[in-house]
KEGUKE-746665 format. One line per field, with one value per residue (C-alpha): residue number from 1; residue in one letter; x, z, y. Coordinates in nm, 4 decimals, always signed. Layout:
# residues N
num [NUM, ...]
residuo [A, ...]
u [X, ...]
w [Z, ...]
v [Y, ...]
END
This chain:
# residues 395
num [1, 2, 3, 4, 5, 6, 7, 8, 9, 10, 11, 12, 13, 14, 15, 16, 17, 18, 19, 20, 21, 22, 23, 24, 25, 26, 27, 28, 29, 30, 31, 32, 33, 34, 35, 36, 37, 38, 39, 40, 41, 42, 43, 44, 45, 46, 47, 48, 49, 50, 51, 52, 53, 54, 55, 56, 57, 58, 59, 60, 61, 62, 63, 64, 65, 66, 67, 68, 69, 70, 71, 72, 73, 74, 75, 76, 77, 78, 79, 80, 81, 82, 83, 84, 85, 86, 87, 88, 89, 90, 91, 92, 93, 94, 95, 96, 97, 98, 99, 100, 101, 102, 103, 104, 105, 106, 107, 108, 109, 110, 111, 112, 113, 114, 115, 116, 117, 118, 119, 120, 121, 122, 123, 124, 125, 126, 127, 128, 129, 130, 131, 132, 133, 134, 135, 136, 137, 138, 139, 140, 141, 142, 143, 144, 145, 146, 147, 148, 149, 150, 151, 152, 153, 154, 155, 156, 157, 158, 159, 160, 161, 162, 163, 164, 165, 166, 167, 168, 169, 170, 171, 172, 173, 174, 175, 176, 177, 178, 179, 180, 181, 182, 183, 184, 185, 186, 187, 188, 189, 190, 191, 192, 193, 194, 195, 196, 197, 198, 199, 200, 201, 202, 203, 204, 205, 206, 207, 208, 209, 210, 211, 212, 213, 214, 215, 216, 217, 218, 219, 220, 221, 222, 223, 224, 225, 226, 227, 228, 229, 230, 231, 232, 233, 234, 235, 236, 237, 238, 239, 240, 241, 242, 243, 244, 245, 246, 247, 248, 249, 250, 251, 252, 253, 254, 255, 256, 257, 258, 259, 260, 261, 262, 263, 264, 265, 266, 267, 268, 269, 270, 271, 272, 273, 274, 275, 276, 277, 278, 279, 280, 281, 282, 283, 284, 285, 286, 287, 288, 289, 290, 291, 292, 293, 294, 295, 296, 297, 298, 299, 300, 301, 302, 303, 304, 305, 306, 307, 308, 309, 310, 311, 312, 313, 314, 315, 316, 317, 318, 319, 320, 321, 322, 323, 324, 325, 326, 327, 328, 329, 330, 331, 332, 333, 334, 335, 336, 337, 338, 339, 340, 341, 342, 343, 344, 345, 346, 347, 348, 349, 350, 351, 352, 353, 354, 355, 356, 357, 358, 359, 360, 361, 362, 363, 364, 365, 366, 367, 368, 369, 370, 371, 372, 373, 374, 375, 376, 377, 378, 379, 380, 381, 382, 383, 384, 385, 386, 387, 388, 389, 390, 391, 392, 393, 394, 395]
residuo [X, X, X, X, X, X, X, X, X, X, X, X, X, X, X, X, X, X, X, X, X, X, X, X, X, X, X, X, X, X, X, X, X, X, X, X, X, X, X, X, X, X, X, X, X, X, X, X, X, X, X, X, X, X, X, X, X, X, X, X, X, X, X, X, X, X, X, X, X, X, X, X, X, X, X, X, X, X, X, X, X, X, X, X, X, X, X, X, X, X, X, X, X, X, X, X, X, X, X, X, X, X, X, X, X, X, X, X, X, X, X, X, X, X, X, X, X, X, X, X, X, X, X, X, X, X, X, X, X, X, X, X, X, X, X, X, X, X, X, X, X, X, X, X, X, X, X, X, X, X, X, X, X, X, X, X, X, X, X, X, X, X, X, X, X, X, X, X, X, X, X, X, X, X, X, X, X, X, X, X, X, X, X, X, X, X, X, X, X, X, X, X, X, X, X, X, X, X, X, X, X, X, X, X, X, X, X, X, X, X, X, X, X, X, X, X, X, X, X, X, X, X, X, X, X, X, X, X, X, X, X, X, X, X, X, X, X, X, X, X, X, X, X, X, X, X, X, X, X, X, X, X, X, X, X, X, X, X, X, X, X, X, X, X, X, X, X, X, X, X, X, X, X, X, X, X, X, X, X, X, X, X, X, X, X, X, X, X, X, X, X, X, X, X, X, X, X, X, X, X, X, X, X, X, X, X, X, X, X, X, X, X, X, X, X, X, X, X, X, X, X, X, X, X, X, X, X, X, X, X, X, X, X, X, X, X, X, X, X, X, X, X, X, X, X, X, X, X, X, X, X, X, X, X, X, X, X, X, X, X, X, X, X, X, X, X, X, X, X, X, X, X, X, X, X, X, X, X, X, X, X, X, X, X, X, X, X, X, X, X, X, X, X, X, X]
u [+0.0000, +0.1435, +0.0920, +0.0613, +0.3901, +0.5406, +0.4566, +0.5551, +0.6417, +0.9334, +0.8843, +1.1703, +1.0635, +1.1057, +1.0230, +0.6982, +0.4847, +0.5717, +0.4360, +0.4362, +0.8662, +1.0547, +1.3830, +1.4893, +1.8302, +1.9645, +2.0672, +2.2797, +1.9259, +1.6972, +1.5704, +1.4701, +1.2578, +1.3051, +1.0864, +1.3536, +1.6001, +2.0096, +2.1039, +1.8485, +1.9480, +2.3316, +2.2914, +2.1461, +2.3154, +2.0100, +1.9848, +1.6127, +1.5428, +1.7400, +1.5333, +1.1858, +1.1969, +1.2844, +1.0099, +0.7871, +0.4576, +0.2079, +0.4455, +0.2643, +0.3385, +0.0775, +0.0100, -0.2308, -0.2759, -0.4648, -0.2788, -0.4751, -0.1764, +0.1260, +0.4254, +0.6787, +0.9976, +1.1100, +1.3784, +1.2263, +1.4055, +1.2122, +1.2514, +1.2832, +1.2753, +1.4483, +1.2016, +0.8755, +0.6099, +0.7383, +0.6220, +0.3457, +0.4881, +0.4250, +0.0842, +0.1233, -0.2183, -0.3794, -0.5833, -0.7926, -0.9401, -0.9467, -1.1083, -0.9310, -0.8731, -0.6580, -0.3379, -0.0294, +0.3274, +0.6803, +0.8100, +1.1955, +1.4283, +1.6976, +1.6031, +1.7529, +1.7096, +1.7014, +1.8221, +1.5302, +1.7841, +2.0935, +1.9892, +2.2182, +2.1059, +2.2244, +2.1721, +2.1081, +2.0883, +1.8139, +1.6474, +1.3787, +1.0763, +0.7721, +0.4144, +0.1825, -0.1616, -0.4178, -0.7681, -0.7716, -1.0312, -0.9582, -0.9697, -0.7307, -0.7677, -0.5558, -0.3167, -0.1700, +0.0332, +0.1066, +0.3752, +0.4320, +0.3855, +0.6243, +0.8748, +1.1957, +1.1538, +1.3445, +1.1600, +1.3415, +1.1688, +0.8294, +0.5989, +0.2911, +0.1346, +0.0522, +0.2124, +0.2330, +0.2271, +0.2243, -0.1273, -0.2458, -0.2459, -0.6127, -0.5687, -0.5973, -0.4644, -0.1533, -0.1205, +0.1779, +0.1681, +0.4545, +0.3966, +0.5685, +0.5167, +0.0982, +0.0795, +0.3694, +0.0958, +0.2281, -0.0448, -0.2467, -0.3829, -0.2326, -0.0839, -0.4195, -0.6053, -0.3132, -0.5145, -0.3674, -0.3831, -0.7393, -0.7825, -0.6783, -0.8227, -1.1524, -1.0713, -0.9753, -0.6153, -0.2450, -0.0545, +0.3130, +0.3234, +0.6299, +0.5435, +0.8357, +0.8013, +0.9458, +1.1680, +0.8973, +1.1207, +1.1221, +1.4496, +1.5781, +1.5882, +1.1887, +1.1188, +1.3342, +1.2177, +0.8530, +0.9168, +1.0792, +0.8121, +0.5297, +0.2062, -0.1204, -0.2719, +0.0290, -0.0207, +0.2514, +0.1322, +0.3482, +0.4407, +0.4348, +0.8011, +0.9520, +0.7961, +0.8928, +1.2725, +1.2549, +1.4500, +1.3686, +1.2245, +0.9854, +1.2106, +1.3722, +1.0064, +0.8493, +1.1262, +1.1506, +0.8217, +0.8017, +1.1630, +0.9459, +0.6763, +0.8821, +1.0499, +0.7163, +0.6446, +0.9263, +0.8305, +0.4044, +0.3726, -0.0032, -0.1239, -0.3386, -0.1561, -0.2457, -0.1081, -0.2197, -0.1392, -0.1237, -0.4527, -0.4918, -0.2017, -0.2622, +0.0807, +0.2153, -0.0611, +0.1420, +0.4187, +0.7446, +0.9535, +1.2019, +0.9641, +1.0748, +0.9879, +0.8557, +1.0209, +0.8281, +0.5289, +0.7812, +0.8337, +0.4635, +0.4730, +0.3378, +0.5041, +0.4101, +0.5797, +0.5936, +0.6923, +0.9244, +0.9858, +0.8488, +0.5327, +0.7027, +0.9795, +0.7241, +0.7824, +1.1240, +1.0222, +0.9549, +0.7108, +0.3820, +0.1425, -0.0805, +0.1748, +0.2641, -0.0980, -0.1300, +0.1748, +0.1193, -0.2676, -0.1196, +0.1719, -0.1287, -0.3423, -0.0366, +0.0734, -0.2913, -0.3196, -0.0786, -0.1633, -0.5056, -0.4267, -0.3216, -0.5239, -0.5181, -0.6362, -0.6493, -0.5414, -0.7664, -1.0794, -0.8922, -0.8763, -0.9933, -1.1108, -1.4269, -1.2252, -0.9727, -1.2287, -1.3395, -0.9979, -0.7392, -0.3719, -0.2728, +0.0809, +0.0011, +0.1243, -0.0219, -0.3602, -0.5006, -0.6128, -0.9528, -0.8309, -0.6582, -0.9583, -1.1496, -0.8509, -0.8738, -1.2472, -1.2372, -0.9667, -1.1381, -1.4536, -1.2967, -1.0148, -1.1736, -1.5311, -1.7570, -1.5739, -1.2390, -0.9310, -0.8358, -1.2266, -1.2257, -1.3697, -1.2834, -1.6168]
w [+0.0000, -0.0830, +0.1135, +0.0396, +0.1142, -0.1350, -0.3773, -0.2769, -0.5687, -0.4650, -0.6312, -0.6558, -0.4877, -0.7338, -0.7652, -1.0299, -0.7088, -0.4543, -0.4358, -0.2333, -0.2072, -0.3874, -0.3952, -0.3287, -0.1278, -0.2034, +0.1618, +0.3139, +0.3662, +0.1055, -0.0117, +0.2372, +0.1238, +0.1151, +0.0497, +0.0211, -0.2765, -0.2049, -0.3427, -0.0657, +0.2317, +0.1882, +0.1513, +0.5612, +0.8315, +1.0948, +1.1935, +1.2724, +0.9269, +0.8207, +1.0694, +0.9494, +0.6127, +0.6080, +0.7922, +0.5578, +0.5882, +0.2909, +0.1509, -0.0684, -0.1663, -0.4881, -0.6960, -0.9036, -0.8722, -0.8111, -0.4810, -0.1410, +0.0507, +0.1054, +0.3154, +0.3802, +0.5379, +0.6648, +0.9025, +1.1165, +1.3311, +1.6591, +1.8524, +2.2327, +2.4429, +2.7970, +3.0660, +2.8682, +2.7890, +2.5293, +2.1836, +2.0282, +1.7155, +1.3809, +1.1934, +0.8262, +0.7024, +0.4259, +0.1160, -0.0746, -0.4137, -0.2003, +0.1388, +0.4505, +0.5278, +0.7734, +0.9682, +1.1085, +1.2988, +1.2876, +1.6453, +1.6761, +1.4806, +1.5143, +1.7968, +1.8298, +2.1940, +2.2494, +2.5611, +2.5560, +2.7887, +2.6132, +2.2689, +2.2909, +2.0959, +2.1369, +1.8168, +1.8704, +1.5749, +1.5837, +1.3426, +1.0569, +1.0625, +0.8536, +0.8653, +0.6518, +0.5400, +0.4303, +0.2977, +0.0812, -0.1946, -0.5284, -0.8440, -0.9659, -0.7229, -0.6257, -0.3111, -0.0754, +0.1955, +0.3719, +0.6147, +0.9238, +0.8939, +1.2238, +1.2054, +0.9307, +0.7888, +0.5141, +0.2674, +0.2680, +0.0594, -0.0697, -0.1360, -0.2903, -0.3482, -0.7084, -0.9907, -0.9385, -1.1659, -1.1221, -1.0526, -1.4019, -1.4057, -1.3216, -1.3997, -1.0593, -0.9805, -0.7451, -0.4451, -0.3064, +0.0228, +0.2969, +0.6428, +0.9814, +1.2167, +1.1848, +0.8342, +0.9091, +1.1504, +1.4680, +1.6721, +1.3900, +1.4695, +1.1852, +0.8438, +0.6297, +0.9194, +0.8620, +0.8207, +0.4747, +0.3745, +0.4999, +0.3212, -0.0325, +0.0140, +0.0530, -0.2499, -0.4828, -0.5623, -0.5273, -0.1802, -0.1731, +0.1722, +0.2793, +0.6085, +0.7955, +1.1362, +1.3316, +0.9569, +0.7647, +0.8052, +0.4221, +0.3315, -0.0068, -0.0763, +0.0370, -0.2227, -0.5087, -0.4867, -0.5086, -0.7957, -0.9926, -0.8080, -1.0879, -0.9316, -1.0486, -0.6713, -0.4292, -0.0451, +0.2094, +0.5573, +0.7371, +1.0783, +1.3813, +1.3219, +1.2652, +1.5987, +1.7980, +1.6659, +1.7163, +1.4019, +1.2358, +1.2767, +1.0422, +0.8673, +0.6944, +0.7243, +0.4421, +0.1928, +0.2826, +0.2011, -0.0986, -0.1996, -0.1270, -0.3223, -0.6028, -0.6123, -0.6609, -0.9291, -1.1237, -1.1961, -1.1236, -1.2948, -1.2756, -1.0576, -0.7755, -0.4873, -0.1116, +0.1635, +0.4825, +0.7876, +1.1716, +1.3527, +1.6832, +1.9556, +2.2608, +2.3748, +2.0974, +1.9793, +2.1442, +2.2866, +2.0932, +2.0853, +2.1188, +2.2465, +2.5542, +2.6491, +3.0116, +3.1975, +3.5328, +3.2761, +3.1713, +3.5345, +3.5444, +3.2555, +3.0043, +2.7019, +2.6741, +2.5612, +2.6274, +2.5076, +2.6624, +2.4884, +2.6173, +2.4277, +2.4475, +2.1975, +1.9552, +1.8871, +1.7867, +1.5287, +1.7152, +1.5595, +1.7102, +1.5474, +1.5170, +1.3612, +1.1249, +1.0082, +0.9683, +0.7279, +0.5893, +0.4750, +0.3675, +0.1118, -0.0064, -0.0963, -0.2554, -0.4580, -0.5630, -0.7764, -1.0294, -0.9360, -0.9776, -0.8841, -0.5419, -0.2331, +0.1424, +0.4234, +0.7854, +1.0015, +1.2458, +0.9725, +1.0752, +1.4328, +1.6225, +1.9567, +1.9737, +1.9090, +2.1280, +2.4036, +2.2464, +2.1348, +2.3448, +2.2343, +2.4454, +2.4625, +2.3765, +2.0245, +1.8240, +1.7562, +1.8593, +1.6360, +1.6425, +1.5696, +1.2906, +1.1108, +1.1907, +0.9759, +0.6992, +0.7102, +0.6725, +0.4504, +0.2326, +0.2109, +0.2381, -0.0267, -0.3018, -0.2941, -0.5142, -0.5138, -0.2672, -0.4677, -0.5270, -0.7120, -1.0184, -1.2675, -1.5657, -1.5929]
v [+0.0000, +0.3285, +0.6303, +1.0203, +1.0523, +0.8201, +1.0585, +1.3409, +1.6249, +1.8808, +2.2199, +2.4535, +2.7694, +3.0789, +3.4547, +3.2801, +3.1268, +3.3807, +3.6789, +4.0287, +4.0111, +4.2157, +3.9681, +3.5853, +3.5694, +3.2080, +3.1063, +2.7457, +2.6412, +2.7436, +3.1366, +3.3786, +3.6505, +4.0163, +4.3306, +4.5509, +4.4822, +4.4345, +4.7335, +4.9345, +4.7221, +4.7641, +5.1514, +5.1218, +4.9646, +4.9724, +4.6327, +4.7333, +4.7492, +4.4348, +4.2561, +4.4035, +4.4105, +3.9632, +3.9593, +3.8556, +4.0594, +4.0398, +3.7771, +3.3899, +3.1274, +3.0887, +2.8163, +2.5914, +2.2816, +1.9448, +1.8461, +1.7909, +1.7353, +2.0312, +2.0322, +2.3307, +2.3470, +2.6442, +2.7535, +3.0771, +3.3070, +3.4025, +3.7121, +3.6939, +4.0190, +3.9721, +3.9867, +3.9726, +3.7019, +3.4753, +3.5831, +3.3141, +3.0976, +3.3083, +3.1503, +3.0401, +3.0655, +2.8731, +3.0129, +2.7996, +2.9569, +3.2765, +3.1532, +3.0627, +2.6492, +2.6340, +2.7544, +2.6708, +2.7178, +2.6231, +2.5352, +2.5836, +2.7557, +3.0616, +3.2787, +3.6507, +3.7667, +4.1310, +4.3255, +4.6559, +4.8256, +4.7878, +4.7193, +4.4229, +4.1080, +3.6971, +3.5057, +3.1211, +2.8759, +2.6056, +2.3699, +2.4223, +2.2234, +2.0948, +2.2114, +2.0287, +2.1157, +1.7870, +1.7076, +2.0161, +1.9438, +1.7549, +1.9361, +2.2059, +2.5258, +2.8016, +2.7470, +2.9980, +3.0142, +3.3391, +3.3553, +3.5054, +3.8567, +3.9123, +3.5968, +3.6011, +3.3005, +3.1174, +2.8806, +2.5467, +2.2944, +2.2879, +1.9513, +1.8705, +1.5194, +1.6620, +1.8924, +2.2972, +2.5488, +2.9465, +3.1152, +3.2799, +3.6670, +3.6896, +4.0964, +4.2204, +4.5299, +4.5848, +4.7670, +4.8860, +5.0140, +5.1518, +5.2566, +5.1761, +4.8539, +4.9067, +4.8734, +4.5983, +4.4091, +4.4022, +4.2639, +4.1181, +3.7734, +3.6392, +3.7572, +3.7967, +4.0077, +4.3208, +4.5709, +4.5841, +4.2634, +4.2624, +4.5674, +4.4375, +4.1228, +4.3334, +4.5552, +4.2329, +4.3361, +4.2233, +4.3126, +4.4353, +4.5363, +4.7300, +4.8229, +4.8451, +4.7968, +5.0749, +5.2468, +5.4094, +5.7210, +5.8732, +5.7026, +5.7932, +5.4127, +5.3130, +5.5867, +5.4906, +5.1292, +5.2025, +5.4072, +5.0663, +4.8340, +4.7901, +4.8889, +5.0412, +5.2051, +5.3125, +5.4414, +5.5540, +5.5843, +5.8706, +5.9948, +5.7495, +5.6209, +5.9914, +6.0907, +5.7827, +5.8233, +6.2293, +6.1367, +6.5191, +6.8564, +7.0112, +7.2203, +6.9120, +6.6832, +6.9075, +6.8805, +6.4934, +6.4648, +6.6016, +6.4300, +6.0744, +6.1761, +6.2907, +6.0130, +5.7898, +6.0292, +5.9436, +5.6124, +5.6267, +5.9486, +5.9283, +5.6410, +5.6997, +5.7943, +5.8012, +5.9903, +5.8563, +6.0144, +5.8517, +5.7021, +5.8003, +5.7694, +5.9388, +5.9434, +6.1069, +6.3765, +6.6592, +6.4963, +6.4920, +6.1577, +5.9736, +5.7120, +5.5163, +5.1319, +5.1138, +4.9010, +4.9520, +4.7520, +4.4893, +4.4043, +4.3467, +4.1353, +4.3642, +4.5536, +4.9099, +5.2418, +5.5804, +5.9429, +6.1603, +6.4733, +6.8080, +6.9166, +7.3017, +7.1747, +7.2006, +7.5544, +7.4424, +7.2236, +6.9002, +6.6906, +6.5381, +6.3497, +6.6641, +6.8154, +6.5631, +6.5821, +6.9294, +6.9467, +6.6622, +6.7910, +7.0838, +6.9026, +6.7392, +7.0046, +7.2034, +6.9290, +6.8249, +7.1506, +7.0027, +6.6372, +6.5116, +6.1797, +6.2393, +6.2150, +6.2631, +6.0307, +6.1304, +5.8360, +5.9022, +5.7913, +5.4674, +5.4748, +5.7293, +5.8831, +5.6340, +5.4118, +5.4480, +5.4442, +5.1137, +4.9047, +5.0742, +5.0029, +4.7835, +4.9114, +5.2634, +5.2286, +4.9384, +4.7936, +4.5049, +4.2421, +4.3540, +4.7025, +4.5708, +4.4237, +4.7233, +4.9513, +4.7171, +4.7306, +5.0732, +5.1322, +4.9154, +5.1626, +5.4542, +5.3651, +5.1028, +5.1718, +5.4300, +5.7743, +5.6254, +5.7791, +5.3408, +5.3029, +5.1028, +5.3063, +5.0723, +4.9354]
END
């Protein structure tokens, strides 16, 4: 008698059944995905942004294909924080024609540990592992597997009990999108509930997701590679990350601003383009940065942040969320005069006072995975839907 595993097919993995990365690194193991390309990550040397942007948020496997059996290796790498709750395994989700059919994790693996105090970090090898999804239904469907949104995690080996072959271009639109660790997903329940993976999912179009959790901070480099990413509807999310780093004051904001936007131009000359600004975050409406972890809530087992700058610095130039919206209202509306294809979104349409009140943030700085879904809900309506600056008017 011969089993489903005596016939198992092994599929190279390529750039042609993944989608949402920008570049395959060829590793000891296997390919680890990036959504930054080489040339960007060796012109930065943050190792907060090497870290964020293999983690693998909005990033697919995709494929046709007759199989009802999968198996994928993969070799994560975990993040530990000394003296707080171990972090939960990252979820693989599975996407049958479309609709969700099951989920998964990979136990082990490398783990980085991460001194908050010292901004020291301990790197530990471990092993990959296997998760395997069964019973899917017979006939040829389309198969995906998202990955952990929040977990770097390089693709190994890849089985089916049947043949592959790349999903057909079914002509959906693509949407490129870049904001900080919100947009990223920290806090999501799992790596289709994003808000903007929920969001796209709602509007029907392609994801390439580079939120960049904590280094959405207008580099030169995020700008120039959405300008050679092919897209047809492009967003940046602005704000929260400049104001947690106290990383500029306005004086050199405005022209970095417009140098991002520029930039898009240059290679999405007249695609529509969204400029959201922050959602609600009570600690940093008026408050300058640089944000601060609280360690007197890590000794209670709970991670939260804080800001410590001096709302009177804002007369020098400090930025706040309110004034990051302000200006960043005002670009709009200044560059819309010569750009009909540019729009402005105020954050707070996303999350706001009510619901604050409602869906707190449980560390004062990120959703929660219900706030998530509400975002993407709403994002959806605002963005895709009758006169929303994404609509599809090709009908």
């Amino acid at each position: 008698m011969h089993t489903t595993e005596d016939h198992w097919i092994t599929t190279p993995i390529t750039a042609d059944i993944l989608r949402g990365a920008l570049e395959l690194e060829r590793t000891a193991h296997g390919v680890l995905p990036h959504r930054l390309p080489a040339w960007a990550r060796a012109q930065c040397a943050d190792p907060q942004l090497a870290m964020v942007e293999a983690q693998p948020s909005g990033v697919r496997l995709a494929f046709r294909t007759r199989a009802t059996a999968v198996e994928l290796d993969t070799l994560p790498t975990k993040r530990v924080y000394s003296g707080a709750p171990p972090r939960p395994d990252g979820v693989y989700e599975l996407l049958v024609d479309g609709r969700p059919a099951g989920q998964a994790s990979v136990t082990g693996g490398n783990t980085v540990t991460i001194d908050m105090a010292t901004g020291a970090t301990e790197n530990r090898p471990g092993p990959a592992g296997t998760l395997r999804f069964t019973d899917l239904p017979g006939g040829a469907k389309d198969v995906e597997i998202w990955l952990p949104h929040n977990e770097i995690t390089e693709l190994v080996a890849l089985r089916t009990d049947a043949p592959i072959e790349p999903v057909p271009d079914r002509g959906r639109k693509v949407w490129l999108h870049h904001g900080s660790s919100i947009s990223h997903g920290s806090d999501a329940a799992s790596p289709t509930t994003t808000w903007p993976a929920l969001a796209a999912s709602l509007g029907g179009v392609e994801l390439i997701n580079l939120g960049m959790g904590g280094s959405a901070l207008l580099d030169p480099f995020t700008a120039r590679t959405m300008r050679d990413t092919p897209a047809d509807l492009i967003s940046v999310k602005i704000g929260i990350n400049l104001v947690n780093a106290d990383l500029m004051r306005l004086r050199a904001f405005t022209p970095a601003v417009h140098g991002f936007l520029d930039t898009i131009r240059e290679g999405h000359p007249t695609a529509p383009l969204l400029v959201v600004s922050p959602i609600l975050c009570p600690i940093q409406e008026d408050t300058p940065g640089p944000l601060a972890f609280d360690f007197s809530a890590l000794a209670a087992g709970k991670m939260r942040f804080r800001a410590t700058g001096d709302p009177a610095e804002r007369a020098a130039g400090k930025l706040t969320l309110g004034v990051i919206r302000d200006e960043l209202s005002r670009i709009v509306r200044q560059r819309a005069a010569d750009d009909p294809h540019l729009h402005y979104l105020d954050g707070r349409e996303l999350y706001g006072e009510a619901d604050v009140a409602e869906l707190p943030l449980p560390d004062e700085l990120h959703p929660d995975a219900a706030a998530h879904r509400r975002m993407g809900e709403r994002f959806a309506a605002l963005a895709f839907t009758a006169d929303g600056p994404f609509a599809d008017h090709s009908a």
